[in-house]
N, C-alpha and C positions, 0 to 999 in steps of 0.2 A: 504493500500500500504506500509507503513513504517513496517507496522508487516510483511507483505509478507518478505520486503528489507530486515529487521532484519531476519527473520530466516535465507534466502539464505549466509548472510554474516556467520551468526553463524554456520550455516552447514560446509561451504567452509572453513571455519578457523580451525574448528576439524580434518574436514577431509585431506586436505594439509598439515597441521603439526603432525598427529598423529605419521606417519611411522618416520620419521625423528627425534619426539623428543624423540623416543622410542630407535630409537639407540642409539644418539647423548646420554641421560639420561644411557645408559646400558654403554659404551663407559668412561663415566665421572666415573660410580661407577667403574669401573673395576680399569681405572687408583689410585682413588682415596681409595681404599677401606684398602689396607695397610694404609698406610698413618693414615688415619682416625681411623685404630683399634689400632696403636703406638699411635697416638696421643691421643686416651680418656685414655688409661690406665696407661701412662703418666702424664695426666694431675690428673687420679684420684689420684695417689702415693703423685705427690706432692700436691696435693689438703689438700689432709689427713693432709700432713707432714706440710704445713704453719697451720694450724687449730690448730693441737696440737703444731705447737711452740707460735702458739696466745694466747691459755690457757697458757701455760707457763710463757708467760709474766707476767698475770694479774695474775697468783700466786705469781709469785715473788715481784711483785708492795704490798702483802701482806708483806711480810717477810720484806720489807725495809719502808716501812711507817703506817702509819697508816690512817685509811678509813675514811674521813670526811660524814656525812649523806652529803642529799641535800641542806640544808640549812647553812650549814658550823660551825652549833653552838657547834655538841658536834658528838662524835666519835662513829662510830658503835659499839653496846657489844659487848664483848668477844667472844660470841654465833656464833654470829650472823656472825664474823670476822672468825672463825673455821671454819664454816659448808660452807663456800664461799671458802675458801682456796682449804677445802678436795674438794669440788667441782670441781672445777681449775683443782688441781692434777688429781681427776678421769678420767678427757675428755683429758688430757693431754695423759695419760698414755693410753688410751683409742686408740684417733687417732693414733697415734705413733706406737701402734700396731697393729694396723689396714694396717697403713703405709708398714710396718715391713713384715706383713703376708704373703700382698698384691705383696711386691719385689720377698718376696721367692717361692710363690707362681707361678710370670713370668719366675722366672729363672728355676724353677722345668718344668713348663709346655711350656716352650719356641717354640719346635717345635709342641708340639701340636697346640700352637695359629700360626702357621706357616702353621699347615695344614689346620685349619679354613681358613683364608686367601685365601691360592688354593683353597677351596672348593665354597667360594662365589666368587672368580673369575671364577671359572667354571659354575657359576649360572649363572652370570651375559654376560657368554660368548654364553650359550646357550641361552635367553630371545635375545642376540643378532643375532643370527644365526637364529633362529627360528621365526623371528616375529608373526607367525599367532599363537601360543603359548600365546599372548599379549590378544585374541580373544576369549579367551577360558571364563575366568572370567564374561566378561557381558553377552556372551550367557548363560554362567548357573545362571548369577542375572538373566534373560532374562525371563530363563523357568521358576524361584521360581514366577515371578512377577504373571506372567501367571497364577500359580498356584495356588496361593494367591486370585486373582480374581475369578477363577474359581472354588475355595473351599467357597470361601464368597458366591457366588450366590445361590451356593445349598446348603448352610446353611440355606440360607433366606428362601427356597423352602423346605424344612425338616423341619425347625422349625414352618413355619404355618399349618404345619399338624398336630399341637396340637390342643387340646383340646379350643375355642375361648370364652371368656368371656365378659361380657357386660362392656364395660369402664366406669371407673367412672365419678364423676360429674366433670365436670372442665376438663376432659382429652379425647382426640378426638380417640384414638387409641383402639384398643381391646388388652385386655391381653392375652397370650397365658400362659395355664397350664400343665406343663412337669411333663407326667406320667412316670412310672417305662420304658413304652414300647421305649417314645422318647427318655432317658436318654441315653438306650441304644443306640441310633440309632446315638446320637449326638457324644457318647464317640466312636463310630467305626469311627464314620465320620472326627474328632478329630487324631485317631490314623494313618488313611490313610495319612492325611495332614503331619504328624512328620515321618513318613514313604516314604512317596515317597519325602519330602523337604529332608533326610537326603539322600536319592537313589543319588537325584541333584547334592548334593555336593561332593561324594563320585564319581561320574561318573567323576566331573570336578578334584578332583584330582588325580586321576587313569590318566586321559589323560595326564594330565601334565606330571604326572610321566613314564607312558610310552615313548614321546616321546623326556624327558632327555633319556632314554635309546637308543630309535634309534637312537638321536642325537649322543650319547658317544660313540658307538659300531661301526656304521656304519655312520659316519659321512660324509665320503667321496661316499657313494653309497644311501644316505639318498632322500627319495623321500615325500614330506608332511606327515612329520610325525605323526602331528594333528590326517590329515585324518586318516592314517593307527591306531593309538592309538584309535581315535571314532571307527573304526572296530572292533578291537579287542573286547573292550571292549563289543560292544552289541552281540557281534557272541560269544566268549569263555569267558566271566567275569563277565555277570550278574548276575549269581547265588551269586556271592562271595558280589557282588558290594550289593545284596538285602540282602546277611544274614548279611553283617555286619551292612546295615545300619538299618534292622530291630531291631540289637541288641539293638544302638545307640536310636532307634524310642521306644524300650518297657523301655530303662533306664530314657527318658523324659515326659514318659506318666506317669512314676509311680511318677517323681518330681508333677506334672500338679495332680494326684491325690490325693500324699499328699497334699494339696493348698488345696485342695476341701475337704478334710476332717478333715481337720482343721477349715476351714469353716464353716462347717454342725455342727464339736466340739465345738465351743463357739453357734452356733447358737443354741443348744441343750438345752445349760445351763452348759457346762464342764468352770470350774471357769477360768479366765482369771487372774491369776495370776503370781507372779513373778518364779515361780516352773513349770509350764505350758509352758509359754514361755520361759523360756530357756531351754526346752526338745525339743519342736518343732523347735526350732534357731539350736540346735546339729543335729535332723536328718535334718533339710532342708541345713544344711552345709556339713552336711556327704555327701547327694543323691547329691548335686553341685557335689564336688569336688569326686563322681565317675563317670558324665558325663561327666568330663575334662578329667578325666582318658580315658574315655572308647573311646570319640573322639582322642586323642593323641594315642592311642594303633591301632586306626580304619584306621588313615593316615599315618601310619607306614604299617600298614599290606596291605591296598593298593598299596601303594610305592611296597612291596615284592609282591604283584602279578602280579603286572605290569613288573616287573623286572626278576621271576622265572617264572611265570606263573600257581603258585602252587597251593591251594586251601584256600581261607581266614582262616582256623584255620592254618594250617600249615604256613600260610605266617603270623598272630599273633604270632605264638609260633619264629619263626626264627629274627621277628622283635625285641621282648621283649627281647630275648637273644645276639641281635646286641646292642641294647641299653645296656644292663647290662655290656657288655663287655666294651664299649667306653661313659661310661655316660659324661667321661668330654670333650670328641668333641660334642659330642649331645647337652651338656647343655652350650656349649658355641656357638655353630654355630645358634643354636635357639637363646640366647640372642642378638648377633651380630647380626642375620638377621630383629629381631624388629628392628633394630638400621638403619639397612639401608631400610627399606622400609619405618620408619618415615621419614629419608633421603630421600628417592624417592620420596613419596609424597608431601614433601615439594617442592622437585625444579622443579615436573613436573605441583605442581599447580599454582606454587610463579613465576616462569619465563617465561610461556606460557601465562599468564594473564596480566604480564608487558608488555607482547611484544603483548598480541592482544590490548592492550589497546593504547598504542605509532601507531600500526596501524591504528585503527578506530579515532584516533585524530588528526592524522598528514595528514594522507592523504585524501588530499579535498575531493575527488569524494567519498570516505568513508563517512565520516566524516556529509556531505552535508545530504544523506542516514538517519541518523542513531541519533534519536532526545537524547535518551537516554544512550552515551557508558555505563555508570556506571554499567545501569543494567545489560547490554549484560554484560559484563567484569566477573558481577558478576555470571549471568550463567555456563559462560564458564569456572571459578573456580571453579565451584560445579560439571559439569562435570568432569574434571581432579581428583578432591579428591574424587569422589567417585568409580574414577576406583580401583577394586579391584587387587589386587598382592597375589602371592603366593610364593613369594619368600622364605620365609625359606620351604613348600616345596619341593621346587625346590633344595635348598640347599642339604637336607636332602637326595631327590633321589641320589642327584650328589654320597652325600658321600656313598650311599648304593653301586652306580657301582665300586664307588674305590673299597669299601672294596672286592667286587665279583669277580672286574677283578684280585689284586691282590693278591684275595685269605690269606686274614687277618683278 
């Protein structure tokens, strides 16, 4: 019965407060979002600037006395007194113009960070407007989950169709022997998974970004635009939606291969030495950092199909050439938007959790219910922080209809 009571409270509580703090949260960034981006880059200039007048100090504390050790018996060498000073001086000189760079750097790019600003208040206008936009994230955690399960099972069922061997002494299990024929069948089965998980995501930002566009465009004649965007996308976008993410699905298969053949490498007898591993550290850092490539190029050119409607290479090549032209709204809208989705997730998980917690304690007939608040409290935090956001995005599309509608 109290597990019954607990879930219905823990449902009723998500569910009552979701719409509300999804605005109420979109509402708070909106206002607060200038504010917030004066105030860190502010804070960072002078941050800099008391740092290096701190070194300053302790160099100058050099130039007028002399450095007792810690024991006060007898005075640091010469050396020892040089190499602290120049030290001092270097972080001095260092922050300062860092500080320095930092100024000229706000004053040169002044209304650029002015158009960041509109841009994430326009993000934050649409998550407003749109709520069912907020529903888009755990239905596609929803389907991965689904998929995830349902690629385990017939793994399980593929893989005992190996070859079976008698288990050894002590151990109650049969071993399965993977021939050439399974390997393959495991690596198809493998690549389906990285393929149709990469389709998932790419479908959920596609939506998003379409329905910033019906939102921006036809704001006033706007009819669920969710819905119309999941349209779209399965009737005229699949194509583009499967070849990019095929792309994305063969640039992970081939990371997951090198791993294995690396593997099979020392398992061979290939020396495991200091020349080895850091040949294998260079390509497994190269083939990373082209699947961060090839994902940031994949939700850019998303964003452009959703937006033109044009064909995933054409909407990469128009994407890649939007970025080159505006790297420093790009690279700034992207950093600022990490900035407020840590912000987001903080006050949607930190102040829904105070307040369900003040509820389930204060109020009796609650209270009376419910043997354990702690844990509830603690559930219902892990819900909130694991809601997913796409806020930069969302950002991102916003800035693509500027640039389209004003043709810049």
């Amino acid at each position: 019965f109290k597990q019954k009571t607990a879930y219905e409270m823990l449902r009723s509580l998500v569910g009552s407060e979701m719409c509300i703090r999804d605005r109420f949260t979109m509402l708070v960034l909106k206002l607060c979002i200038g504010v917030i981006v004066w105030l860190v880059i502010i804070t960072f200039i002078l941050g800099t600037t008391a740092l290096g007048a701190l070194f300053y100090q302790k160099y100058a504390k050099y130039n007028e006395q002399n450095v007792e050790s810690q024991d006060g018996s007898s005075n640091v060498d010469e050396d020892t007194k040089k190499t602290n000073k120049e030290a001092f001086m270097g972080l001095f000189i260092f922050f300062w113009a860092v500080a320095a760079i930092s100024f000229l750097l706000v004053c040169c790019f002044f209304n650029r960070i002015r158009l960041v600003i509109a841009i994430l208040k326009a993000a934050a206008d649409f998550v407003k407007d749109v709520c069912s936009a907020l529903l888009v994230p755990p239905v596609m955690f929803t389907f991965q989950i689904m998929l995830y399960v349902s690629w385990l099972i017939t793994l399980v069922y593929l893989y005992s169709t190996g070859e079976q061997k008698r288990p050894q002494e002590g151990w109650p299990f049969a071993s399965i022997e993977v021939d050439q024929r399974l390997e393959g069948q495991l690596a198809y089965h493998l690549f389906g998974l990285l393929w149709i998980n990469a389709f998932i995501i790419a479908l959920g930002q596609f939506i998003l970004a379409s329905s910033a566009g019906i939102w921006y465009f036809m704001r006033q004649q706007m009819n669920s635009p969710v819905r119309t965007s999941v349209f779209r996308a399965l009737r005229y976008h699949m194509g583009s939606l499967a070849f990019g993410s095929l792309i994305l699905a063969i640039v992970q298969f081939i990371r997951i291969t090198f791993e294995y053949i690396k593997k099979k490498s020392y398992a061979m007898g290939v020396p495991e030495n200091a020349v080895t591993k850091f040949i294998f550290k260079c390509m497994k850092c190269c083939l990373a950092c082209f699947e961060r490539f090839i994902k940031f190029i994949n939700t850019q050119a998303y964003i452009q199909v959703a937006l033109t409607g044009k064909s995933f290479c054409s909407s990469a090549i128009a994407a890649f050439y939007l970025i080159f032209r505006n790297t420093v709204v790009f690279g700034m809208t992207h950093g600022l938007s990490i900035i407020f989705v840590f912000v987001g997730k903080l006050f949607i998980t930190v102040i829904p959790t105070i307040a369900g917690f003040l509820v389930i304690t204060q109020v009796e007939d609650i209270s009376k219910r419910i043997s354990s608040p702690i844990s509830l409290c603690i559930c219902l935090s892990l819900i909130h922080i694991s809601e997913p956001t796409r806020q930069a995005e969302i950002s991102y599309a916003v800035f693509c209809l500027k640039k389209k509608k004003y043709n810049i």
